[in-house]
MMTF fields as JSON, N, C-alpha, C and O atoms, coordinates in Angstrom:
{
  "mmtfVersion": "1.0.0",
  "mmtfProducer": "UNKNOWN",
  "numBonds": 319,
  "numAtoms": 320,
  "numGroups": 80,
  "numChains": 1,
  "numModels": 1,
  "chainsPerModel": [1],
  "groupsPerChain": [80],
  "chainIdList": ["A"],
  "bondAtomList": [4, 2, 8, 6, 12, 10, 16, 14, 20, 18, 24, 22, 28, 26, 32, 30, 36, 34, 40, 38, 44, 42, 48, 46, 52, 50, 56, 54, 60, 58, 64, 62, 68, 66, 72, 70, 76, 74, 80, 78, 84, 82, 88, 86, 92, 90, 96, 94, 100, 98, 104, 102, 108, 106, 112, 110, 116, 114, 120, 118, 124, 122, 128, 126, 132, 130, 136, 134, 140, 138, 144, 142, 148, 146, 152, 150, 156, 154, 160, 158, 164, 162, 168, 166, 172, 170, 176, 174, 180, 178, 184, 182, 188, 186, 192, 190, 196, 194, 200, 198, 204, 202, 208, 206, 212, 210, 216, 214, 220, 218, 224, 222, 228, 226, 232, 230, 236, 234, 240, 238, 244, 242, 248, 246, 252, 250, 256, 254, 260, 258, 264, 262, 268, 266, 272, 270, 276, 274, 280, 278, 284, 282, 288, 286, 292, 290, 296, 294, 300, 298, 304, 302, 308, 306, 312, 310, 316, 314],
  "bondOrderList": [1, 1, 1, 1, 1, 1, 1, 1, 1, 1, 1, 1, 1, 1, 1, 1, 1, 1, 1, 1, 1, 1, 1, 1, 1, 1, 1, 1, 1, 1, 1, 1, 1, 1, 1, 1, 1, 1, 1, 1, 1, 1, 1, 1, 1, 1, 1, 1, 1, 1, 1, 1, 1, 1, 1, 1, 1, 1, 1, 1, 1, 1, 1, 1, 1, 1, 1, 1, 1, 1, 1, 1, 1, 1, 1, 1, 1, 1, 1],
  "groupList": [{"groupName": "UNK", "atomNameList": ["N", "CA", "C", "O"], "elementList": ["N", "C", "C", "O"], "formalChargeList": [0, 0, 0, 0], "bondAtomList": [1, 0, 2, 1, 3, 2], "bondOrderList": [1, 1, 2], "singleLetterCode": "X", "chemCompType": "L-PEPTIDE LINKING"}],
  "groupTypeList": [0, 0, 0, 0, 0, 0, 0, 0, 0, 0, 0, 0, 0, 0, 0, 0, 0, 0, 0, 0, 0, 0, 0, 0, 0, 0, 0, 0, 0, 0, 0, 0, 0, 0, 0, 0, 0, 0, 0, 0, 0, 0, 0, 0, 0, 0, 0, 0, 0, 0, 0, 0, 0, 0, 0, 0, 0, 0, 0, 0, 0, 0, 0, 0, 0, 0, 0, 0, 0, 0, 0, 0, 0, 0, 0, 0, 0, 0, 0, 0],
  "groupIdList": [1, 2, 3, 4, 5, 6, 7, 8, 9, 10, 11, 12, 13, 14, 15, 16, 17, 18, 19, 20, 21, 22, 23, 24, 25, 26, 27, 28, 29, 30, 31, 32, 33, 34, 35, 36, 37, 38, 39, 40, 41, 42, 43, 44, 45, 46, 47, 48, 49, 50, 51, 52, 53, 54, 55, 56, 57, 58, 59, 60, 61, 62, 63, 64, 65, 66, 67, 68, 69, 70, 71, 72, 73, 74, 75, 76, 77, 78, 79, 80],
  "secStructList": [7, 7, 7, 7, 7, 7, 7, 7, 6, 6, 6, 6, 6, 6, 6, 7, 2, 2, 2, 2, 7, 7, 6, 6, 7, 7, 7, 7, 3, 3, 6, 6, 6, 6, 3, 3, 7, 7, 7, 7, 7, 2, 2, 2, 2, 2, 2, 2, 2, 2, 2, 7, 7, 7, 7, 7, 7, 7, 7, 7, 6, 2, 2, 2, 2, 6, 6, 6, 6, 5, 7, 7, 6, 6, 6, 6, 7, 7, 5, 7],
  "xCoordList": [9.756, 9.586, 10.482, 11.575, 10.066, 10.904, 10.531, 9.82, 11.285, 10.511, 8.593, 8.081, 7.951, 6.81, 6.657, 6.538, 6.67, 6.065, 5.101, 4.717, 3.965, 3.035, 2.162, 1.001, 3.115, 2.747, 2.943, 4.014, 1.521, 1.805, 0.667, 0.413, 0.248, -0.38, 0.18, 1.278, -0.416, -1.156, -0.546, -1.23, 0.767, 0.954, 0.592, 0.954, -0.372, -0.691, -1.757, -1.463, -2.829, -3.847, -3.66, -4.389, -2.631, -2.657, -0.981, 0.086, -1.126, -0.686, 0.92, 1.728, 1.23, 2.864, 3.47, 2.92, 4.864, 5.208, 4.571, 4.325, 4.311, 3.602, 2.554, 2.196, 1.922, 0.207, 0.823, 0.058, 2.359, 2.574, 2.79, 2.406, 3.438, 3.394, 2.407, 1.269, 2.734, 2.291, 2.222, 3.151, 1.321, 1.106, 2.548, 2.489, 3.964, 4.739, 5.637, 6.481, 5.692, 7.079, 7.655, 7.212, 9.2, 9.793, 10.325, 10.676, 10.481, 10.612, 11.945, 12.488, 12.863, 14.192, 13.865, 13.381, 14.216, 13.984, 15.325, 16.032, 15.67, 17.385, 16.784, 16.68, 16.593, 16.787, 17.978, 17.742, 18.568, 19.764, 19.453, 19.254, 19.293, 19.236, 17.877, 17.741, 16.82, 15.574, 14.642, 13.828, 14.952, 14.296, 13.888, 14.32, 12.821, 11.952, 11.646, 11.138, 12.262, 12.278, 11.918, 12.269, 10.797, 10.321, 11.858, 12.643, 11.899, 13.154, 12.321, 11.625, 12.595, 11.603, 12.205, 12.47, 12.57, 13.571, 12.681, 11.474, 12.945, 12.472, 11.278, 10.274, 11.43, 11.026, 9.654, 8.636, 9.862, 8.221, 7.364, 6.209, 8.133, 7.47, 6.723, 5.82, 7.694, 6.855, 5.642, 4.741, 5.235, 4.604, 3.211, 2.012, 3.947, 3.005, 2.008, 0.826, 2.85, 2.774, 1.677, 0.95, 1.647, 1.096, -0.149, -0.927, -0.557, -2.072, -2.388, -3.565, -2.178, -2.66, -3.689, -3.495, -5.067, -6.132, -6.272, -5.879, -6.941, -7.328, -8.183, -9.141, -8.151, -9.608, -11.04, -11.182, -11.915, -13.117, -13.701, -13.581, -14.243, -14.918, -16.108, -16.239, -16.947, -18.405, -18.533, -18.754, -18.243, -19.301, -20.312, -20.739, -20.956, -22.366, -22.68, -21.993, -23.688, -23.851, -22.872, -22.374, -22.742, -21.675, -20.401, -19.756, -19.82, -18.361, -18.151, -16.95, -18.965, -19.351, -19.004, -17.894, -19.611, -19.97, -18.587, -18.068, -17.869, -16.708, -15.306, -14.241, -15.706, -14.371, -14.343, -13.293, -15.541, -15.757, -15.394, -15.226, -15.374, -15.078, -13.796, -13.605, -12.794, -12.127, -10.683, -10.699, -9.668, -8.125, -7.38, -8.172, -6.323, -5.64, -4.84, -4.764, -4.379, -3.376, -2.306, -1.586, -1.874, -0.564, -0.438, 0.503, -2.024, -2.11, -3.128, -3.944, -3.292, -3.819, -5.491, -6.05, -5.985, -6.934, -8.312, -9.381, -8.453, -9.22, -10.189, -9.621, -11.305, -12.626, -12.242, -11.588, -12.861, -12.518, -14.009, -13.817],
  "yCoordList": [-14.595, -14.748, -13.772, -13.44, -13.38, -12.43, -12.456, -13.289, -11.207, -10.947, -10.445, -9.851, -10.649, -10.458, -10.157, -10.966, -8.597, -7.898, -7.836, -7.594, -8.057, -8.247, -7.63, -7.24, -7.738, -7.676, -6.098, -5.52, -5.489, -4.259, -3.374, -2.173, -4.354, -4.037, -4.158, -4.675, -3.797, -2.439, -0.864, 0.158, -0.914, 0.273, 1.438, 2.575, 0.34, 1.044, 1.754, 2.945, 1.451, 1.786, 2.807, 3.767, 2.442, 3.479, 4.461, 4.37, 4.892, 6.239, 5.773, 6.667, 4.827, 4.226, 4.885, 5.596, 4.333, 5.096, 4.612, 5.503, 3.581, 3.031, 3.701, 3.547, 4.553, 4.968, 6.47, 7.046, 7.041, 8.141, 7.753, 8.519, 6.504, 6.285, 6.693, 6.658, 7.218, 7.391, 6.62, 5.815, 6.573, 6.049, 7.161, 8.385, 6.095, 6.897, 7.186, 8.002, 6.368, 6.582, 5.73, 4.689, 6.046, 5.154, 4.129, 4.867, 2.914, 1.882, 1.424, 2.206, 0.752, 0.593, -0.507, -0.292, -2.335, -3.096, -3.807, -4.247, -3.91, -4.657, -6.112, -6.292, -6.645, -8.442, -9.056, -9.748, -8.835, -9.059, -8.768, -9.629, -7.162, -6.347, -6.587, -6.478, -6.98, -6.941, -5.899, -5.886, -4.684, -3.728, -2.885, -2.689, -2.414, -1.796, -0.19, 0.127, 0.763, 2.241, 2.9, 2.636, 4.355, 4.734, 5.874, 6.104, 6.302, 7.548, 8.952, 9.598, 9.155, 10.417, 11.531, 11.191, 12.908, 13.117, 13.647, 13.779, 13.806, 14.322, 15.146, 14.92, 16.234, 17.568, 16.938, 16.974, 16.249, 15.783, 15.015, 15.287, 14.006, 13.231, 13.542, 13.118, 14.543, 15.777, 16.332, 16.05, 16.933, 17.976, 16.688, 16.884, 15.207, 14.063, 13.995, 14.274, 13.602, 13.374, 14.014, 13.413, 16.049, 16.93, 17.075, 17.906, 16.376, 16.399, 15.269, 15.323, 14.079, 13.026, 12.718, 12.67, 12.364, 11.756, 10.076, 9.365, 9.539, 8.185, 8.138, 8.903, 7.444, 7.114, 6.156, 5.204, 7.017, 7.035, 5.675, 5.322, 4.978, 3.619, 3.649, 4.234, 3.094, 2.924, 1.696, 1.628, 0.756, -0.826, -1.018, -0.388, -2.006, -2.461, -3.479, -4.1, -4.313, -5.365, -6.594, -6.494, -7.857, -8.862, -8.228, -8.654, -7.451, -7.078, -6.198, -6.1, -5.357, -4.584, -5.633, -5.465, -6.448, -7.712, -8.188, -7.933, -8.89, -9.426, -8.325, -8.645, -7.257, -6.359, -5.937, -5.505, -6.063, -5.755, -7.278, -7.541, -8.11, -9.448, -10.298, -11.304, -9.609, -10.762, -9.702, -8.486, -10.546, -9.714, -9.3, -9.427, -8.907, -8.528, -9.653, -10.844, -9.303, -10.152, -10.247, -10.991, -9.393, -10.057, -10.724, -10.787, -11.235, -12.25, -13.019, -13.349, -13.437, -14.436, -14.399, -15.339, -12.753, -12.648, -13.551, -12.992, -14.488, -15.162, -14.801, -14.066, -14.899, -14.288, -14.497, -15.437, -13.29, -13.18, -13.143, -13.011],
  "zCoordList": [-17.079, -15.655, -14.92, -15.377, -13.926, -13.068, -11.351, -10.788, -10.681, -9.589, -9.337, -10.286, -8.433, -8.059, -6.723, -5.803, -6.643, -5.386, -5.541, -6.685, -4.271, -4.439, -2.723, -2.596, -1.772, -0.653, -0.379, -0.191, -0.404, 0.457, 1.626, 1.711, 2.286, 2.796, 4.647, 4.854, 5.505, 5.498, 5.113, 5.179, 4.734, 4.731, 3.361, 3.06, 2.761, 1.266, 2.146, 2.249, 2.777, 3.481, 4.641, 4.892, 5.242, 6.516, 6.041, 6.648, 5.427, 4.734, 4.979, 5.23, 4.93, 4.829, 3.395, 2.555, 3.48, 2.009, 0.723, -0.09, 0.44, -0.369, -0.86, -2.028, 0.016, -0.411, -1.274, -2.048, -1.028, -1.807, -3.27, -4.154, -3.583, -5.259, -5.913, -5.446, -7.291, -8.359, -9.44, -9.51, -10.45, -11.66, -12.369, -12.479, -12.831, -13.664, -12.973, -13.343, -11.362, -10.704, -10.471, -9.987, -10.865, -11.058, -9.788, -8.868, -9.47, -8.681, -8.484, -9.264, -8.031, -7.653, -6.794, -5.682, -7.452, -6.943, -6.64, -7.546, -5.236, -5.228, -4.257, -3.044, -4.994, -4.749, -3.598, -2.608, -3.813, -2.689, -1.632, -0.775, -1.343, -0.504, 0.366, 1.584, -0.716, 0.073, 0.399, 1.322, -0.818, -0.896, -2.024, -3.16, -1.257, -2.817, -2.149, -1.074, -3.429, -3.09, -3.985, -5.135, -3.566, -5.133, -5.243, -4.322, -6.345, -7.065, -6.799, -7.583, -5.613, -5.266, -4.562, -3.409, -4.849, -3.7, -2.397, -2.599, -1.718, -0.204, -0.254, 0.421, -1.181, -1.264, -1.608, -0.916, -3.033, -3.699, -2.685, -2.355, -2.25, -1.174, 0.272, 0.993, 0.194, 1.516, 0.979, 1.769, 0.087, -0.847, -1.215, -1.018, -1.872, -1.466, -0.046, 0.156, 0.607, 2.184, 3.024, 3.815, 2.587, 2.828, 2.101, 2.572, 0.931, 0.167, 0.33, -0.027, 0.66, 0.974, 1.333, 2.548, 1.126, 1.457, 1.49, 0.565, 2.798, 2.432, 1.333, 1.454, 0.223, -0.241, 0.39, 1.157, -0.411, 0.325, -0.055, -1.228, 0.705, 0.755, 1.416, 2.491, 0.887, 1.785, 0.597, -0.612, 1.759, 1.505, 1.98, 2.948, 1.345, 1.346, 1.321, 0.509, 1.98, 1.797, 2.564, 3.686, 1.556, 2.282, 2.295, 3.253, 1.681, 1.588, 2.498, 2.752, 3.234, 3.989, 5.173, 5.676, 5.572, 6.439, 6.648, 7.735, 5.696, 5.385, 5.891, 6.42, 5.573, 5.842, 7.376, 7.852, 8.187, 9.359, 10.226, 11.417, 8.924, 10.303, 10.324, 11.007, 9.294, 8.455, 9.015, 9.208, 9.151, 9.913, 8.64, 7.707, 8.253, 7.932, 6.53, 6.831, 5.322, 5.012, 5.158, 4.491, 6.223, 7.052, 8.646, 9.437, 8.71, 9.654, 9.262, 10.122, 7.988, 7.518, 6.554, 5.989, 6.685, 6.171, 7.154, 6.909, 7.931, 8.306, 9.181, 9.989, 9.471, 9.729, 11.336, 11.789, 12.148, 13.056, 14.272, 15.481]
}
């Protein structure tokens, strides 16, 4: 058993620091402190920052339906 971060939204989505992680970078979790930082220095993260694309989504159907009606999970996810 351990810690479980789990919450990162919206800023995984709207190009917060979160959306620069990589598969293979390393994480720095301080419990106390209340914070979570990737090991990145400035330079890479800029160079990140600067190729950045949203990824591309086109829904369809109910999920399509659902994502157009439903808020956020940091105000509860609930249909709006």
């Amino acid at each position: 058993r351990g810690p479980c971060i789990g919450h990162v939204t919206p800023e995984a989505a709207d190009m917060g620091p979160i959306a620069l992680v990589e598969d293979g970078d390393l994480i720095e979790i301080n419990i106390p402190e209340r914070t979570l930082n990737v090991r990145l220095d400035a330079e890479t993260l800029k160079e990140r920052e600067e190729n950045w694309k949203p990824p591309e989504r086109e829904l369809k159907g109910y999920l399509a339906r659902y994502q157009k009606m439903v808020s956020s999970a940091s105000n509860g996810c609930v249909i709006e």
